[in-house]
PyMOL commands that place a pseudoatom at each C-alpha (Angstrom):
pseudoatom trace, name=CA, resn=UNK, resi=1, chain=A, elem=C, hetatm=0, pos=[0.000, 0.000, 0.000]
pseudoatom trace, name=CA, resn=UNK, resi=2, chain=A, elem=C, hetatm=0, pos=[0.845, 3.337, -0.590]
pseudoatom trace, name=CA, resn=UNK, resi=3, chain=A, elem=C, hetatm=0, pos=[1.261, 5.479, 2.489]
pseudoatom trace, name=CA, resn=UNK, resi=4, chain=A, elem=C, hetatm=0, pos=[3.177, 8.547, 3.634]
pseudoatom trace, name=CA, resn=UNK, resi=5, chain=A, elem=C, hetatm=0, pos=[2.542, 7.937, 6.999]
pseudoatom trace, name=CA, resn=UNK, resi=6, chain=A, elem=C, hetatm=0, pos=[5.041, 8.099, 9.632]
pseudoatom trace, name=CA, resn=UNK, resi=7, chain=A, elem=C, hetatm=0, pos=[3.965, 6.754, 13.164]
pseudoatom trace, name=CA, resn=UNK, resi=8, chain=A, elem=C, hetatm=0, pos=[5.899, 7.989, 16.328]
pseudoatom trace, name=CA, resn=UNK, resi=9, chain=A, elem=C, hetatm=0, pos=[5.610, 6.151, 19.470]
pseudoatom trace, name=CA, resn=UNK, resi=10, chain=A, elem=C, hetatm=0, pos=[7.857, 6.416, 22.959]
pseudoatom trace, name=CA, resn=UNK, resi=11, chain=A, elem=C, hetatm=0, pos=[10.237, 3.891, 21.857]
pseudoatom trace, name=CA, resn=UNK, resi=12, chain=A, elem=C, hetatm=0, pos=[9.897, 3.403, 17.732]
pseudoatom trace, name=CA, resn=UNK, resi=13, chain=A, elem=C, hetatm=0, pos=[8.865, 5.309, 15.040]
pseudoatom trace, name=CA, resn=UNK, resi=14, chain=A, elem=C, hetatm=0, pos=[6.879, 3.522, 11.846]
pseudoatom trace, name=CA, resn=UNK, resi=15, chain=A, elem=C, hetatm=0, pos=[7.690, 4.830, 8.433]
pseudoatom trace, name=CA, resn=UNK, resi=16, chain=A, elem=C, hetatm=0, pos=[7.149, 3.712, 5.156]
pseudoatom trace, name=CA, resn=UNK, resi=17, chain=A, elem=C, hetatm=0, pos=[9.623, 0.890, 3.856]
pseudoatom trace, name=CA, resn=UNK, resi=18, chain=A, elem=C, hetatm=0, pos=[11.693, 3.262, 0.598]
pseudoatom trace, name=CA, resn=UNK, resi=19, chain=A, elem=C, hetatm=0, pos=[14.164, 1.996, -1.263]
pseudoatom trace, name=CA, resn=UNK, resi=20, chain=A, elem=C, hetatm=0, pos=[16.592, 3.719, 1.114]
pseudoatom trace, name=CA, resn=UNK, resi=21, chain=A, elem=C, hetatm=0, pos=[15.976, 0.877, 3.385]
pseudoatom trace, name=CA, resn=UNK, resi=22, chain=A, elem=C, hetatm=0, pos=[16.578, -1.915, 0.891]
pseudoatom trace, name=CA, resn=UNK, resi=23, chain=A, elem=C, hetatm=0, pos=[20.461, -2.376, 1.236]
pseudoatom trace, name=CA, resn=UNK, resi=24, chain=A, elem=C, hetatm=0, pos=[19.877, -2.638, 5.446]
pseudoatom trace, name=CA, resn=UNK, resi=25, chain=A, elem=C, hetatm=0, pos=[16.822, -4.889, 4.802]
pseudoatom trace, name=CA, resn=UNK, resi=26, chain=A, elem=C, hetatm=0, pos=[18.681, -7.581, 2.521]
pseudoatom trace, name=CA, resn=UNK, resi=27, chain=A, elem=C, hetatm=0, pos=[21.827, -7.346, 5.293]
pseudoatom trace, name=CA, resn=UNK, resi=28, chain=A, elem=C, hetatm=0, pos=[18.921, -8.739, 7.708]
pseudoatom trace, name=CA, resn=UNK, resi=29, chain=A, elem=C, hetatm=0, pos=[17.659, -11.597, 5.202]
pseudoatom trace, name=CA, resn=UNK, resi=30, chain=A, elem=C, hetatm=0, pos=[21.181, -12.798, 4.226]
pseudoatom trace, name=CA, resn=UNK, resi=31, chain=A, elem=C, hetatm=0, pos=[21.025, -14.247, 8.163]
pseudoatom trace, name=CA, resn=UNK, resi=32, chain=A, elem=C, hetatm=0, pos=[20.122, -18.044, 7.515]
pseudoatom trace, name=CA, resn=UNK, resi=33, chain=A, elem=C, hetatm=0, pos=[17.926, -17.913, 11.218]
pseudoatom trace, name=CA, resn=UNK, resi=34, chain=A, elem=C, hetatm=0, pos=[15.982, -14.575, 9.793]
pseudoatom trace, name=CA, resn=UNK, resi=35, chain=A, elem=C, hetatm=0, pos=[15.303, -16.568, 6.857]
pseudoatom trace, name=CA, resn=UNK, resi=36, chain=A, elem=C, hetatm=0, pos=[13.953, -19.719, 9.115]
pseudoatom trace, name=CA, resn=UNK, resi=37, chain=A, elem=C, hetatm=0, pos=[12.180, -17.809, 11.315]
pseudoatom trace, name=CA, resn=UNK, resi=38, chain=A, elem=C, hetatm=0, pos=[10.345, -15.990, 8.888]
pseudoatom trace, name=CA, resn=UNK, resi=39, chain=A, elem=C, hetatm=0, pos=[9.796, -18.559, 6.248]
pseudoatom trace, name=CA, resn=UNK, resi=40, chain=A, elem=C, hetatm=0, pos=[11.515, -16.289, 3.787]
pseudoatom trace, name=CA, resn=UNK, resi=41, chain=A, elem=C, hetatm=0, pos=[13.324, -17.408, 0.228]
pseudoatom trace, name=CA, resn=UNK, resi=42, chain=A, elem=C, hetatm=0, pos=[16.551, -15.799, -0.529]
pseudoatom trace, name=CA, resn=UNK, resi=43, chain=A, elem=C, hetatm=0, pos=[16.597, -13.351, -2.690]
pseudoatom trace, name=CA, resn=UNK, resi=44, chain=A, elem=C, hetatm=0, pos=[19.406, -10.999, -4.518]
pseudoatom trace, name=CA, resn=UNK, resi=45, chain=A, elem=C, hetatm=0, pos=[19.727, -7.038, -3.794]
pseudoatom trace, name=CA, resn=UNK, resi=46, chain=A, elem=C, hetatm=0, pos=[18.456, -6.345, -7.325]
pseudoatom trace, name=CA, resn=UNK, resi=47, chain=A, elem=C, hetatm=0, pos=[14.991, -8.859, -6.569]
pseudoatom trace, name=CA, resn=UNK, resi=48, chain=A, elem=C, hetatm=0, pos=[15.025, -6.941, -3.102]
pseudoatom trace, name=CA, resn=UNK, resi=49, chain=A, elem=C, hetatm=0, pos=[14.926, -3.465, -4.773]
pseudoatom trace, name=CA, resn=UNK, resi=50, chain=A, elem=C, hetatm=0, pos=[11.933, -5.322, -7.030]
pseudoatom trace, name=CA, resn=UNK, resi=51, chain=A, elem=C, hetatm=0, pos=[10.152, -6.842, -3.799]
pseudoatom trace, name=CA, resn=UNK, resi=52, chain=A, elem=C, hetatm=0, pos=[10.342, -3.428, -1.936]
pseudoatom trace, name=CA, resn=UNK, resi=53, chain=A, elem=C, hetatm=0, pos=[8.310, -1.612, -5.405]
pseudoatom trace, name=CA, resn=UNK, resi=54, chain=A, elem=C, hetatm=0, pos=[5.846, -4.723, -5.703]
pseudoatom trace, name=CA, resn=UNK, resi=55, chain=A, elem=C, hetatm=0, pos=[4.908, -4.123, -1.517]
pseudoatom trace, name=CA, resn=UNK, resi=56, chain=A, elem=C, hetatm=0, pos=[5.026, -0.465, -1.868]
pseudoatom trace, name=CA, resn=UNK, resi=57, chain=A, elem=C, hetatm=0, pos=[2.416, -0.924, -4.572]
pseudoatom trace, name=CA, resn=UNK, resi=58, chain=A, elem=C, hetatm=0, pos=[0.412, -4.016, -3.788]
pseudoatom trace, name=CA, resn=UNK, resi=59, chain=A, elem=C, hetatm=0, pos=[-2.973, -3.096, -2.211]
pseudoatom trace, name=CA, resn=UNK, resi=60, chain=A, elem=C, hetatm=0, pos=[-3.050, -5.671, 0.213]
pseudoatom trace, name=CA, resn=UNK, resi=61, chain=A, elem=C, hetatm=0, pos=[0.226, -5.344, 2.247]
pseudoatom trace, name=CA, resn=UNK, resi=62, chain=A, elem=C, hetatm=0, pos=[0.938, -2.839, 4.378]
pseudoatom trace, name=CA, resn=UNK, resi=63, chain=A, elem=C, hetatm=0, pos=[5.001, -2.563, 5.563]
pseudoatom trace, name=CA, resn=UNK, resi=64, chain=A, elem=C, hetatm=0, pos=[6.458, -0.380, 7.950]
pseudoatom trace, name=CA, resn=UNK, resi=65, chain=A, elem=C, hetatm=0, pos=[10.124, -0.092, 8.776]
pseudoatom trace, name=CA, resn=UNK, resi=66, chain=A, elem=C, hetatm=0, pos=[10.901, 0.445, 12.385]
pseudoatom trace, name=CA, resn=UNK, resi=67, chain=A, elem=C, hetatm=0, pos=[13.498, 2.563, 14.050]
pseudoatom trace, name=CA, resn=UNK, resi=68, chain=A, elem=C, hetatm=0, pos=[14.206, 2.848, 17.160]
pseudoatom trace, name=CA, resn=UNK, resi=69, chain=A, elem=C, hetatm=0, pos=[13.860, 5.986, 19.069]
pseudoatom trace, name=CA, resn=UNK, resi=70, chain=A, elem=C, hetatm=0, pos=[17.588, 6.125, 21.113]
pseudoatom trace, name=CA, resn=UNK, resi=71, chain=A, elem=C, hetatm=0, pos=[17.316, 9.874, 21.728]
pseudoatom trace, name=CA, resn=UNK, resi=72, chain=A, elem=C, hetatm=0, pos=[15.687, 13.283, 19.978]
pseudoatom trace, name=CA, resn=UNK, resi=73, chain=A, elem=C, hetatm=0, pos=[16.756, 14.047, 16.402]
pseudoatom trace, name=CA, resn=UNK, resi=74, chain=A, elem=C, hetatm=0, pos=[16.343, 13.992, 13.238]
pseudoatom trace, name=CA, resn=UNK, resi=75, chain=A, elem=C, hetatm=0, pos=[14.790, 10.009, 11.589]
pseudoatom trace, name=CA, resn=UNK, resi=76, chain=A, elem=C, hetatm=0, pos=[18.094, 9.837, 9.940]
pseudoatom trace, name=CA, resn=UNK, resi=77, chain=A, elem=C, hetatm=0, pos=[19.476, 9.294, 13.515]
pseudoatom trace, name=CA, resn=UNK, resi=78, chain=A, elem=C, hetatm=0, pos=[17.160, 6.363, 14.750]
pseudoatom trace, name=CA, resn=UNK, resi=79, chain=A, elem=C, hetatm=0, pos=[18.602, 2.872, 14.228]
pseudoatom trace, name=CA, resn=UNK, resi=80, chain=A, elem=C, hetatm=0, pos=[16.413, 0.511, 11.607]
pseudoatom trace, name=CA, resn=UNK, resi=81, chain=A, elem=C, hetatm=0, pos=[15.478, -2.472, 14.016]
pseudoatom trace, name=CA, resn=UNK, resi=82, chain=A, elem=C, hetatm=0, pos=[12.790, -4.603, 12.258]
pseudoatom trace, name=CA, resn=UNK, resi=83, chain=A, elem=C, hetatm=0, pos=[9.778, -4.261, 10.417]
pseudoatom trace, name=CA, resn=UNK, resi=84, chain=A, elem=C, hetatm=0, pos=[6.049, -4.544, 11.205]
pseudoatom trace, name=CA, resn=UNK, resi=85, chain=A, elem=C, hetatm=0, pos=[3.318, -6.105, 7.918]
pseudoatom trace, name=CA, resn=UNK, resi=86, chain=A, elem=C, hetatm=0, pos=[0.094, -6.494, 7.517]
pseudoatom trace, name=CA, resn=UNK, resi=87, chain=A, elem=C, hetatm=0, pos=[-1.178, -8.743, 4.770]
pseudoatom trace, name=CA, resn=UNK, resi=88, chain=A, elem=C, hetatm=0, pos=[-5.173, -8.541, 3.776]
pseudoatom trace, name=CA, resn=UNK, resi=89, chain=A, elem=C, hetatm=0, pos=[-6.338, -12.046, 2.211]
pseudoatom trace, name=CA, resn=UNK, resi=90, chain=A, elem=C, hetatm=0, pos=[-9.713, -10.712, 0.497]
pseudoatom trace, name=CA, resn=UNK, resi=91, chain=A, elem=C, hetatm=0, pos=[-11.630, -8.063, 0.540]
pseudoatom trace, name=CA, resn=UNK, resi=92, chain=A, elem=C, hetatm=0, pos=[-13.381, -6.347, 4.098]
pseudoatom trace, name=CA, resn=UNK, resi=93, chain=A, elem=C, hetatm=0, pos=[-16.839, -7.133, 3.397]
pseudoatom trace, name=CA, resn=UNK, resi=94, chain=A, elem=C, hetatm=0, pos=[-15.902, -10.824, 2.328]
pseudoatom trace, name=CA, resn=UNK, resi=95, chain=A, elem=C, hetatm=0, pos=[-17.275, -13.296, 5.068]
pseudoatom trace, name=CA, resn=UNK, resi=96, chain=A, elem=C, hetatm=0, pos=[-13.940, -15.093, 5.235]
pseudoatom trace, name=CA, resn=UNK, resi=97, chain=A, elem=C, hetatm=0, pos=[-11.498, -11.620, 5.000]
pseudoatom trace, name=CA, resn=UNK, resi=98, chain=A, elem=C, hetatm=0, pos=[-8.197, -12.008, 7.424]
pseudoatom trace, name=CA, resn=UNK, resi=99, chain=A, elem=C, hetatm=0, pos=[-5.482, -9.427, 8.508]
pseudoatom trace, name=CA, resn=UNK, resi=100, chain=A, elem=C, hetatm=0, pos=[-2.852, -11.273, 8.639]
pseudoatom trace, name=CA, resn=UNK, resi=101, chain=A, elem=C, hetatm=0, pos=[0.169, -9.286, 10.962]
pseudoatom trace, name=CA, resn=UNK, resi=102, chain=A, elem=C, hetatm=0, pos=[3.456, -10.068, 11.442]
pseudoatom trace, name=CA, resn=UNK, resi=103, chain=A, elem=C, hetatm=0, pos=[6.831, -8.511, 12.959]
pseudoatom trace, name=CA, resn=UNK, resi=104, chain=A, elem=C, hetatm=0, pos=[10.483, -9.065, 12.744]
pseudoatom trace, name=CA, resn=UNK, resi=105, chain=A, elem=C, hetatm=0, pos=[13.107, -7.398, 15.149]
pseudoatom trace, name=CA, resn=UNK, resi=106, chain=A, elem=C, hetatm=0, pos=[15.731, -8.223, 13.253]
pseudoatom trace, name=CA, resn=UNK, resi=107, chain=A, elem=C, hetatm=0, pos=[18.407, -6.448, 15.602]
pseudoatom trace, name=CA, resn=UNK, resi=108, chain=A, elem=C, hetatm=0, pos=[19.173, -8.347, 18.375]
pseudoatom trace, name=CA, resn=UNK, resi=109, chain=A, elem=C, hetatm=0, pos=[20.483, -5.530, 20.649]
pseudoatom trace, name=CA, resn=UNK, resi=110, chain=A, elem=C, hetatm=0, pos=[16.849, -4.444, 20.816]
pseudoatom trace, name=CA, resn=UNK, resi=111, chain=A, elem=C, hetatm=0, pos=[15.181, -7.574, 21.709]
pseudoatom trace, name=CA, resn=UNK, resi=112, chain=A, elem=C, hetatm=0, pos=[13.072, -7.574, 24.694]
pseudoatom trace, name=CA, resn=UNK, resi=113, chain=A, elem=C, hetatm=0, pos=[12.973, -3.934, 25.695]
pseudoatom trace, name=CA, resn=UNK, resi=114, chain=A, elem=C, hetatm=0, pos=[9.230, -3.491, 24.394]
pseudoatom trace, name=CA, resn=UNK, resi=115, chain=A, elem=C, hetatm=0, pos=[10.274, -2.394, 20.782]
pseudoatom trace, name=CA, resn=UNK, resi=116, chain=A, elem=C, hetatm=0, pos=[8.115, -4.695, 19.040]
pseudoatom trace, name=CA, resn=UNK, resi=117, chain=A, elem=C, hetatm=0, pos=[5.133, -4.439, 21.404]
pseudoatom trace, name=CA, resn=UNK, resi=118, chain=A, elem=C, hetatm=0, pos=[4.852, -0.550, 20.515]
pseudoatom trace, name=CA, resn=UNK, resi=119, chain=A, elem=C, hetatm=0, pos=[5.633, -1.131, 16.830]
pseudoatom trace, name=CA, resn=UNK, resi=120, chain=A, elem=C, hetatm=0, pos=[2.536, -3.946, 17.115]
pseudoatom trace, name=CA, resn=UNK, resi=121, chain=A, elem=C, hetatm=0, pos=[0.148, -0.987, 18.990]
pseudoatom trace, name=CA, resn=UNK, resi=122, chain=A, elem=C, hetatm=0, pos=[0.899, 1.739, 16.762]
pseudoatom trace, name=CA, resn=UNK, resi=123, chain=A, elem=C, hetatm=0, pos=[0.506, -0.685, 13.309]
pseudoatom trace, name=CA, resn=UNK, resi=124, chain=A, elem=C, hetatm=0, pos=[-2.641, -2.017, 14.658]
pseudoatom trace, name=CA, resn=UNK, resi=125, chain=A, elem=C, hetatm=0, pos=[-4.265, 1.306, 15.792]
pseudoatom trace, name=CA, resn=UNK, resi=126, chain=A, elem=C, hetatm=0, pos=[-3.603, 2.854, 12.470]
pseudoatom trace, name=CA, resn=UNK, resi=127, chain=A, elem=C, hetatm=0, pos=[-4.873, -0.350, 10.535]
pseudoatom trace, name=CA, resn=UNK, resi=128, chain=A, elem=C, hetatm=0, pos=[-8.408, -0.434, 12.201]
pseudoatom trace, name=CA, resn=UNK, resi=129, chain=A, elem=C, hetatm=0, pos=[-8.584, 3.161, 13.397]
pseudoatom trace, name=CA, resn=UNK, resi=130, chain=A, elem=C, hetatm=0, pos=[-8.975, 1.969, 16.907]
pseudoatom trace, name=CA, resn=UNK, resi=131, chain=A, elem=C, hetatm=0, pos=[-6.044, 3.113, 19.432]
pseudoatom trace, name=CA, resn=UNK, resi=132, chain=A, elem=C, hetatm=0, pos=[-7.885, 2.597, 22.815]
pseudoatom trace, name=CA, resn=UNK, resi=133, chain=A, elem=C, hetatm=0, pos=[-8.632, -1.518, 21.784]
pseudoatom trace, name=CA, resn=UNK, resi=134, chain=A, elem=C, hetatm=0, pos=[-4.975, -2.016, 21.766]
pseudoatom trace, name=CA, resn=UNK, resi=135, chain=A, elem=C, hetatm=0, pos=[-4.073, 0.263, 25.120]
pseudoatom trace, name=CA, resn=UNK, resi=136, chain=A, elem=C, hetatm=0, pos=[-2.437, 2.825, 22.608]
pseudoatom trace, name=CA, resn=UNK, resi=137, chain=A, elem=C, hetatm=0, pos=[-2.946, 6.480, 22.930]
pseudoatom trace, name=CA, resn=UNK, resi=138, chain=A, elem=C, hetatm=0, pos=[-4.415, 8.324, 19.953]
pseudoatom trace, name=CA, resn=UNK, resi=139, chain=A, elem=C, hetatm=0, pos=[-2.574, 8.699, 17.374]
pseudoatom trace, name=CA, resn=UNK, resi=140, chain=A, elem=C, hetatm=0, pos=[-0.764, 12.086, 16.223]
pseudoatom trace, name=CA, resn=UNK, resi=141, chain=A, elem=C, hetatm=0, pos=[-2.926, 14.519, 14.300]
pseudoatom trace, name=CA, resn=UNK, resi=142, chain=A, elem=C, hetatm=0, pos=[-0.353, 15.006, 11.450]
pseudoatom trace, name=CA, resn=UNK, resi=143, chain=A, elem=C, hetatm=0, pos=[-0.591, 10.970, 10.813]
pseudoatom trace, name=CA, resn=UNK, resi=144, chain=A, elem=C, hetatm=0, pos=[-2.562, 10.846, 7.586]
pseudoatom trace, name=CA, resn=UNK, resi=145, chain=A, elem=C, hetatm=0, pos=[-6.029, 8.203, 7.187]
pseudoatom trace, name=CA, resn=UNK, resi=146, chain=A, elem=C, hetatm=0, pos=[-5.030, 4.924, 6.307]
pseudoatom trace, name=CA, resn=UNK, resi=147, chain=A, elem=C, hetatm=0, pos=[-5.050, 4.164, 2.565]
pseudoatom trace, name=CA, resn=UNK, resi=148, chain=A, elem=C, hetatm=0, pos=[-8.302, 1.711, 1.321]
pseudoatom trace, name=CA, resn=UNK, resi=149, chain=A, elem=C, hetatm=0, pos=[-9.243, -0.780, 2.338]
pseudoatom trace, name=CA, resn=UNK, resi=150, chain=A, elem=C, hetatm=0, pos=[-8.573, 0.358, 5.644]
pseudoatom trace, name=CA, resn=UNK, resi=151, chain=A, elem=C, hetatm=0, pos=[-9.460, 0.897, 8.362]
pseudoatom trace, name=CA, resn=UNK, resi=152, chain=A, elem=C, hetatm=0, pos=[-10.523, -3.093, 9.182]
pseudoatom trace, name=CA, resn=UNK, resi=153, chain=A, elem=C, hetatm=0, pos=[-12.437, -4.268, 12.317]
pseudoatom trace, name=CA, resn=UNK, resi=154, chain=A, elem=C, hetatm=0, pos=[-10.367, -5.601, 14.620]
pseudoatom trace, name=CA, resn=UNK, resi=155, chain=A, elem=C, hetatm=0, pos=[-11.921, -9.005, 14.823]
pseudoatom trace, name=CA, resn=UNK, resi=156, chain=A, elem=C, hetatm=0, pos=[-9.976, -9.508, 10.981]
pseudoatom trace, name=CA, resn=UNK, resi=157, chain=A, elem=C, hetatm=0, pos=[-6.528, -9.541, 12.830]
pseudoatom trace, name=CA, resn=UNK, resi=158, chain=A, elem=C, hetatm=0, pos=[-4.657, -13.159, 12.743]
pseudoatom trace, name=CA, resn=UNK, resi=159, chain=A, elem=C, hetatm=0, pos=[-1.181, -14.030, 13.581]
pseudoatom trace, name=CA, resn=UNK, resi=160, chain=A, elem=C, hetatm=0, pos=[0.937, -17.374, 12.515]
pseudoatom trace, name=CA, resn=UNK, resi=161, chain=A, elem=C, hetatm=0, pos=[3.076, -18.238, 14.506]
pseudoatom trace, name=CA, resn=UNK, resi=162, chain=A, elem=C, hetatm=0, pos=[5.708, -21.567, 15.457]
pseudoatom trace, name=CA, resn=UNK, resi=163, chain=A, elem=C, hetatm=0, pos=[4.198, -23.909, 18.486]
pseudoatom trace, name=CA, resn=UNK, resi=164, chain=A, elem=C, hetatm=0, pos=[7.343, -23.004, 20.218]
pseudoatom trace, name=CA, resn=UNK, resi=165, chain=A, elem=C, hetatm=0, pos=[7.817, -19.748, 19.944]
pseudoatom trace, name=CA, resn=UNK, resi=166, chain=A, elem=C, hetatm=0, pos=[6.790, -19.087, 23.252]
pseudoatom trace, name=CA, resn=UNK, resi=167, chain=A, elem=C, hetatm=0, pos=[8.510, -15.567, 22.847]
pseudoatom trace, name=CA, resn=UNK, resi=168, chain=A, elem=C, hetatm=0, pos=[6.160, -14.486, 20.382]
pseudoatom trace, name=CA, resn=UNK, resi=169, chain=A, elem=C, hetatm=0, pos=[2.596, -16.024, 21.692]
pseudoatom trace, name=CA, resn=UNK, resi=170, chain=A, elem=C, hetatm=0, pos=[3.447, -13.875, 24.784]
pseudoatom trace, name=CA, resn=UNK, resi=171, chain=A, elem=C, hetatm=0, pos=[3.286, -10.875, 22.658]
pseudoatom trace, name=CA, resn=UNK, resi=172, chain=A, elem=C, hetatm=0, pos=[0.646, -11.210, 21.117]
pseudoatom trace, name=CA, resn=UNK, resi=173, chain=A, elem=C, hetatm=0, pos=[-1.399, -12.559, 24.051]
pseudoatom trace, name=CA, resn=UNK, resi=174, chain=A, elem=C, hetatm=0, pos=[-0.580, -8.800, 25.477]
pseudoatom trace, name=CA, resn=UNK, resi=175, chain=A, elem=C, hetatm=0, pos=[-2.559, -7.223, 22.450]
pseudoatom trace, name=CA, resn=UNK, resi=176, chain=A, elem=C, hetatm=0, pos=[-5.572, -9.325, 23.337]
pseudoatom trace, name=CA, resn=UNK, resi=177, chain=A, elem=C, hetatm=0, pos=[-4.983, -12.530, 20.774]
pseudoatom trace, name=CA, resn=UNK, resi=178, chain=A, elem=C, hetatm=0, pos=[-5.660, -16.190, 21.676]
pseudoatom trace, name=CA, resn=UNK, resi=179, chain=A, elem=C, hetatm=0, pos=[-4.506, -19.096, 19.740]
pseudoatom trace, name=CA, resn=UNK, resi=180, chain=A, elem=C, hetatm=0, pos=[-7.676, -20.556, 18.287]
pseudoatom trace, name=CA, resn=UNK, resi=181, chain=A, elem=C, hetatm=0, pos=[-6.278, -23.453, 16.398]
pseudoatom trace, name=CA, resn=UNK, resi=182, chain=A, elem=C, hetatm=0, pos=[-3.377, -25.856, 15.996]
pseudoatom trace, name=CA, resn=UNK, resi=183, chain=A, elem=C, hetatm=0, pos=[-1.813, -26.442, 12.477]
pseudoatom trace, name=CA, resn=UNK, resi=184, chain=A, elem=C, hetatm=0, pos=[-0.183, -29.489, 13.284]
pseudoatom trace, name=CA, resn=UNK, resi=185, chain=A, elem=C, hetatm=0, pos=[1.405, -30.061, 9.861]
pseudoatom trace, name=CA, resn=UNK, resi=186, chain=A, elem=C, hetatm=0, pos=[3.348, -26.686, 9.704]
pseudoatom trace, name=CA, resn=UNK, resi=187, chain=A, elem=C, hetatm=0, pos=[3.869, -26.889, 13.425]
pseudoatom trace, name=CA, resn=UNK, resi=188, chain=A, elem=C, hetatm=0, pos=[2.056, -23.602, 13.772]
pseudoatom trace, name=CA, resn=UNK, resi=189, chain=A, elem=C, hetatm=0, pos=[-0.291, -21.679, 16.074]
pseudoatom trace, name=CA, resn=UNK, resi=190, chain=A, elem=C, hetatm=0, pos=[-3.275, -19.710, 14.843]
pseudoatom trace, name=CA, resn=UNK, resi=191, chain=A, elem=C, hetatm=0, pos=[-4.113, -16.443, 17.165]
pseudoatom trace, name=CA, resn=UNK, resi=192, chain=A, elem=C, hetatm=0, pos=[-6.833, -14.331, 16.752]
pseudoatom trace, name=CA, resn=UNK, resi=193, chain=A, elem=C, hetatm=0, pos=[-7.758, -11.149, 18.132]
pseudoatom trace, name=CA, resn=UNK, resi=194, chain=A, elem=C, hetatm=0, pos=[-10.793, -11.621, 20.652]
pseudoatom trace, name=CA, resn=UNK, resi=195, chain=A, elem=C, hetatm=0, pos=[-10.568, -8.484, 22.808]
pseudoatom trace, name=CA, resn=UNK, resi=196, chain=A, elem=C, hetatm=0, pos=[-9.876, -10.312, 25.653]
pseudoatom trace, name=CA, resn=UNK, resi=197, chain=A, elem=C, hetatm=0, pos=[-12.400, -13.189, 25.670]
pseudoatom trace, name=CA, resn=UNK, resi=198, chain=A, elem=C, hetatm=0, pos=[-11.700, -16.259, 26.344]
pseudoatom trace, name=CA, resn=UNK, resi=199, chain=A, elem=C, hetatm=0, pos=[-10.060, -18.812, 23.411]
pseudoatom trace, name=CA, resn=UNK, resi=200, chain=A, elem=C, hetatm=0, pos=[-11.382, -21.763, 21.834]
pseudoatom trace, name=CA, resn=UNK, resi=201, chain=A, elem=C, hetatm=0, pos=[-8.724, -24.275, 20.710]
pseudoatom trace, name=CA, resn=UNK, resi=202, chain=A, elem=C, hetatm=0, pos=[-9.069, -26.085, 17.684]
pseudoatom trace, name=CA, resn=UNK, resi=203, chain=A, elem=C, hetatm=0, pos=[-6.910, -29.405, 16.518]
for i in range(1, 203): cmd.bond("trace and resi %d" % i, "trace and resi %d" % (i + 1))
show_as sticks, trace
zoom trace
């Protein structure tokens, strides 16, 4: 999707992933455990320079590069750390329509010190227009509306994750998802968001 925005937080700021970001981003996915953990293919710097266009300008993924707020300045001074995606499978009024999110901190130095919890409320309150469901205060007023589809209801929202990435469930479980089913065959977990009701696991 196609978005100017750029979402400051306490501890990370969310701006648009530019092809100034490319070089950085392959670095990450040349790391053989990146790859694993995020079910990623290879690819060379030229096909990441393509993949960056194609998400920029597919209507159903939204990417956000996140940097890490270390002290005031200038963006050009905050460390890239990760990204933050949303991927829509349909279209919002479709009975079966899913917002798929996922996050990668791909730095380790800033593991664990509530980076990717903040990148997760400020994504997720811009995507359904809905700060106070995921404990995040409103947004700035300079932070444009979310390009169409968007907004989606929050109830769309579902994660993927690894059985044992304990880690990760944790998260999530924070932002009011549940697992709802096993995917035995991938050796996955399926969370949903449920606003803090109670989950219903499914084999």
């Amino acid at each position: 999707m196609i978005t100017d925005a750029v979402i400051r937080g306490d501890k990370v700021v969310l701006v648009p992933y530019r092809e100034e970001h490319v070089e950085k981003y392959h670095q990450w996915m040349s790391d053989p455990r990146l790859l694993r953990l995020t079910a990623s293919e290879p690819l060379t710097l030229a096909e990441e320079y393509e993949m960056q266009k194609k998400w920029r300008d597919d209507p159903d993924k939204l990417t956000f590069i996140i940097l890490a707020v270390e002290k005031e300045g200038a963006l050009s001074t905050c460390p890239m750390v990760g990204d933050v995606n949303l991927f829509l499978k349909g279209h919002p009024s479709d009975e079966d329509f899913e917002a798929e999110v996922e996050i990668m901190i791909a730095e380790s130095d800033y593991r664990r010190r509530g980076i990717a919890l903040e990148a997760l409320r400020l994504l997720l309150s811009y995507a359904t227009g809905s700060p106070s469901t995921f404990m995040c205060p409103p947004l700035l007023q300079s932070v444009p509306p979310p390009p169409k589809p968007l907004p989606i209801p929050p109830q769309s929202l579902v994660v993927r994750v690894s059985q044992d990435n304990r880690p990760s469930i944790s998260l999530f479980e924070k932002l009011q998802f549940s697992v709802v089913r096993l995917v035995r065959v991938f050796d996955e977990v399926e969370m949903r968001f449920v606003g803090g009701g109670l989950s219903t696991v499914t084999p």
